[in-house]
N, CA and C atoms as a LAMMPS dump frame, in Angstrom:
ITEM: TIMESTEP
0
ITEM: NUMBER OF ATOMS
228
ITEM: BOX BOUNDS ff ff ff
-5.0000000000000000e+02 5.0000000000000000e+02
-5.0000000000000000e+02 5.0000000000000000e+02
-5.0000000000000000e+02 5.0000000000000000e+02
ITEM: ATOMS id mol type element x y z
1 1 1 N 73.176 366.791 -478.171
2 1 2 C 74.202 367.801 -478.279
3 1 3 C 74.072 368.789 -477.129
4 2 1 N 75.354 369.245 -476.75
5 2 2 C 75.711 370.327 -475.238
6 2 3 C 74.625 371.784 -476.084
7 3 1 N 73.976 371.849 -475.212
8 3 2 C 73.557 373.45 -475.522
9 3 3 C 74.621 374.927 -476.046
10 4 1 N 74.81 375.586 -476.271
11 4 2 C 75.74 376.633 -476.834
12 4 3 C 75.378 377.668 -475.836
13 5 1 N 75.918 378.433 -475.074
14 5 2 C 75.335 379.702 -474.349
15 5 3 C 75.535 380.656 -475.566
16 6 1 N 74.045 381.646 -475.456
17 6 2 C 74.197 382.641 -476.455
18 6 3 C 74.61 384.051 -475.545
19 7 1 N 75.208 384.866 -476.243
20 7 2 C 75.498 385.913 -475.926
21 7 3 C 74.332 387.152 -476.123
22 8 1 N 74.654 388.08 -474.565
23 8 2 C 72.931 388.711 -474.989
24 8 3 C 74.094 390.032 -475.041
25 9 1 N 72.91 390.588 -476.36
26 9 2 C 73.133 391.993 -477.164
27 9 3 C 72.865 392.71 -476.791
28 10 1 N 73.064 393.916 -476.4
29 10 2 C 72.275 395.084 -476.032
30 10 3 C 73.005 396.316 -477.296
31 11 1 N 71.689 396.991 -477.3
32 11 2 C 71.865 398.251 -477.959
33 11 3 C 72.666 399.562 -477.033
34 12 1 N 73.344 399.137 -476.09
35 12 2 C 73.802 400.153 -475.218
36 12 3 C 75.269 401.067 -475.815
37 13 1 N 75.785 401.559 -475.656
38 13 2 C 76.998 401.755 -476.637
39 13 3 C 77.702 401.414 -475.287
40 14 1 N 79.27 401.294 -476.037
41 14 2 C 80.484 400.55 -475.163
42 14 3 C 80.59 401.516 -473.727
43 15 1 N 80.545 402.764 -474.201
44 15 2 C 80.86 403.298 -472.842
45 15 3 C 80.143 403.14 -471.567
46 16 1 N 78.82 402.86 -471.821
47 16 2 C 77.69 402.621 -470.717
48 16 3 C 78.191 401.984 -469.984
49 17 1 N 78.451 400.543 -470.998
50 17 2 C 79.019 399.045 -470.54
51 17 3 C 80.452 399.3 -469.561
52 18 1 N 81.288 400.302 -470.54
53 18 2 C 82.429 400.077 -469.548
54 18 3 C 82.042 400.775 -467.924
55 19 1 N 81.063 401.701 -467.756
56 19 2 C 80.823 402.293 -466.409
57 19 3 C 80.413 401.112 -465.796
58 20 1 N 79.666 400.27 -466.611
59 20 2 C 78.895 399.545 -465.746
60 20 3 C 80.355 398.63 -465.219
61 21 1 N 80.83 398.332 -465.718
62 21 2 C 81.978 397.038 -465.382
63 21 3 C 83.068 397.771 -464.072
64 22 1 N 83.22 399.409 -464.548
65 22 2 C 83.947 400.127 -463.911
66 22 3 C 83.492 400.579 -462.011
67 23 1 N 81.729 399.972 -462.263
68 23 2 C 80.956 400.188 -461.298
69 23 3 C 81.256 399.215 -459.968
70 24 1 N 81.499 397.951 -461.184
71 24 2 C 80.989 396.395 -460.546
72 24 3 C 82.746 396.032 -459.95
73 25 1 N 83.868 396.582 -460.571
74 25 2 C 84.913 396.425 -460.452
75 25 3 C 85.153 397.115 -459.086
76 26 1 N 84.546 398.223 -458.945
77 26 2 C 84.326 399.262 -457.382
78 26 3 C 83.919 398.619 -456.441
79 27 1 N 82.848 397.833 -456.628
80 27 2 C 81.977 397.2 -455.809
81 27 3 C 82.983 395.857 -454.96
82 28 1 N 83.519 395.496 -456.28
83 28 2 C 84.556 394.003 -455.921
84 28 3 C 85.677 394.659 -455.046
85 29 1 N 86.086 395.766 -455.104
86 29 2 C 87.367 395.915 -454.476
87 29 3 C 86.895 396.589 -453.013
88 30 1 N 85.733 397.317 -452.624
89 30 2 C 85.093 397.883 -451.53
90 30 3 C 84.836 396.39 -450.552
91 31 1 N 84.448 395.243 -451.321
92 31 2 C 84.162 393.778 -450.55
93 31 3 C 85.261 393.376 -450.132
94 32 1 N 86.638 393.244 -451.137
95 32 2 C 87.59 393.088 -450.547
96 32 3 C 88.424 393.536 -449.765
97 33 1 N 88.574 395.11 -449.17
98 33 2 C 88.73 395.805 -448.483
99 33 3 C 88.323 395.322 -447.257
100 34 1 N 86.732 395.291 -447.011
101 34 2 C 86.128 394.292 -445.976
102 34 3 C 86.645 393.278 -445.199
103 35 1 N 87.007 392.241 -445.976
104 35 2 C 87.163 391.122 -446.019
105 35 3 C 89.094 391.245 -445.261
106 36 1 N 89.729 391.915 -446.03
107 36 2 C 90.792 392.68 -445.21
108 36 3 C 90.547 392.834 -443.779
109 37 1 N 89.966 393.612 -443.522
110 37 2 C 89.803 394.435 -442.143
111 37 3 C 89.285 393.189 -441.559
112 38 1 N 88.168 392.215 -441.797
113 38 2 C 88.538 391.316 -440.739
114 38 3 C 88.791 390.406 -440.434
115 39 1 N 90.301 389.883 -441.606
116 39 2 C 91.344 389.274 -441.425
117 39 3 C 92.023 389.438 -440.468
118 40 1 N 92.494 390.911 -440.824
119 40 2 C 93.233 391.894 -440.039
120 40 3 C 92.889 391.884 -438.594
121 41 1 N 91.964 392.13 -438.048
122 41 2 C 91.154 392.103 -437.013
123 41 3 C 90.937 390.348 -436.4
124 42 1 N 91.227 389.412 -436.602
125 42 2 C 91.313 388.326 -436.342
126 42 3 C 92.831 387.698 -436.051
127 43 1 N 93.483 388.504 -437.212
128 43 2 C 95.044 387.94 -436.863
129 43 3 C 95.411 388.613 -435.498
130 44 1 N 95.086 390.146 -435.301
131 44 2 C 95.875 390.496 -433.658
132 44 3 C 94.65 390.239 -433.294
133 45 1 N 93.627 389.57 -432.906
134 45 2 C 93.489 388.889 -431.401
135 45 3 C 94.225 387.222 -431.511
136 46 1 N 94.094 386.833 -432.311
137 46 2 C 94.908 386.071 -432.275
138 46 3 C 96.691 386.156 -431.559
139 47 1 N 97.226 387.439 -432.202
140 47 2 C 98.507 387.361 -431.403
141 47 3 C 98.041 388.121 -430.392
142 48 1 N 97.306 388.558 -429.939
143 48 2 C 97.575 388.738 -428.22
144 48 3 C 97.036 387.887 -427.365
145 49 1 N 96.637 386.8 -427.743
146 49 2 C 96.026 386.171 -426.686
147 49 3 C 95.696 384.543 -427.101
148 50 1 N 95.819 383.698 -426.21
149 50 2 C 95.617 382.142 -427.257
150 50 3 C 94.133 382.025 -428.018
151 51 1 N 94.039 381.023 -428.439
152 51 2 C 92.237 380.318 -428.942
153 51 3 C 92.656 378.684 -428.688
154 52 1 N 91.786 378.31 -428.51
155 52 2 C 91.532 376.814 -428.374
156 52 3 C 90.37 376.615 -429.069
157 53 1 N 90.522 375.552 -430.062
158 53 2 C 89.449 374.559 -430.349
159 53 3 C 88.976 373.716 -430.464
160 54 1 N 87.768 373.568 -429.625
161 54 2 C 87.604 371.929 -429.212
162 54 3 C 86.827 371.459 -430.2
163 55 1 N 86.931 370.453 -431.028
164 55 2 C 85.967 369.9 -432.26
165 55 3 C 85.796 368.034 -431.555
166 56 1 N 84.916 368.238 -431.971
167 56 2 C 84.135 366.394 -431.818
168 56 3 C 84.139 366.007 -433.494
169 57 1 N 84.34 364.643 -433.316
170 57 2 C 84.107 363.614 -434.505
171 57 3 C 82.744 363.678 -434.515
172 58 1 N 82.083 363.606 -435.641
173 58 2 C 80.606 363.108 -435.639
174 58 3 C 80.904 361.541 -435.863
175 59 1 N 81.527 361.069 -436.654
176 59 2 C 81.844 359.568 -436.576
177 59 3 C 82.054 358.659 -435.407
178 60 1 N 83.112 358.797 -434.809
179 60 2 C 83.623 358.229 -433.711
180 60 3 C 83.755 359.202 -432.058
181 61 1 N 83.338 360.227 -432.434
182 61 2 C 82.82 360.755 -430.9
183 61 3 C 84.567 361.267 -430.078
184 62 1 N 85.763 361.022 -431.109
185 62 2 C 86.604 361.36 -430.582
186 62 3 C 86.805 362.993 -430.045
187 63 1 N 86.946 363.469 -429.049
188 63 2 C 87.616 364.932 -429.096
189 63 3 C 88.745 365.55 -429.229
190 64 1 N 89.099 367.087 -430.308
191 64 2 C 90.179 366.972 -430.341
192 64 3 C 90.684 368.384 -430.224
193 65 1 N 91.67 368.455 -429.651
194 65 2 C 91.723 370.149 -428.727
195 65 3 C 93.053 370.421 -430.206
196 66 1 N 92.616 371.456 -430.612
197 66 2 C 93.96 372.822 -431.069
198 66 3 C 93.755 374.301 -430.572
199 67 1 N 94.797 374.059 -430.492
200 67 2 C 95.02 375.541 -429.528
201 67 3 C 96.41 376.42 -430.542
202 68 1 N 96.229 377.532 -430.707
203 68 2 C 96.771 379.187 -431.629
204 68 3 C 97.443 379.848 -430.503
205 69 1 N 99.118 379.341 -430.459
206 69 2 C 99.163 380.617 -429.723
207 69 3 C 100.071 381.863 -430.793
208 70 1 N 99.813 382.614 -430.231
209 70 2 C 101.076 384.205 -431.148
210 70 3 C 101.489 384.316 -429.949
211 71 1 N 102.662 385.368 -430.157
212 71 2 C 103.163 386.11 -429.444
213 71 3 C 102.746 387.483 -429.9
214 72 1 N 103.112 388.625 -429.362
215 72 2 C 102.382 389.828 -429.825
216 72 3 C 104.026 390.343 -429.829
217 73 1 N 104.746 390.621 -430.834
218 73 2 C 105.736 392.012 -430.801
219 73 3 C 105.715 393.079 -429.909
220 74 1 N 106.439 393.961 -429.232
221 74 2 C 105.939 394.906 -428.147
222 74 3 C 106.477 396.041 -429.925
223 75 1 N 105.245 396.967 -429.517
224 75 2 C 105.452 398.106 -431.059
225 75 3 C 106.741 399.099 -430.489
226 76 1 N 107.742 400.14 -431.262
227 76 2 C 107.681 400.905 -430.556
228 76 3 C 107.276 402.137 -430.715
């Protein structure tokens, strides 16, 4: 038979718990913020300027070029 996961108890009262979740929920959205900025920061160099990438097969040794271009909008 599959094991059952047990649920662990604590004597803490709810509100602790909700800071704690309210803590961890802070934490998740400060990472994603991050993770933003260097999206963000990847998409305009990307539009101002090309990338090329050269990748090899490990199999067959073929090479194979892609290349990103943008255009950049002029702001005004």
């Amino acid at each position: 038979m599959a094991k059952q996961d047990k649920l662990e108890t604590t004597n803490e009262d709810p509100g602790a718990e909700i800071e704690r979740i309210i803590q961890r929920i802070d934490m998740l959205d400060a990472r994603l913020d991050n993770v933003d900025s260097v999206v963000s920061a990847v998409a305009e160099r990307v539009m101002r300027q090309p990338i090329t990438l050269n990748i090899t097969c490990s199999k067959c040794g073929q090479k194979i070029e892609i290349a990103i271009l943008g255009t950049e909008k002029p702001s005004i």
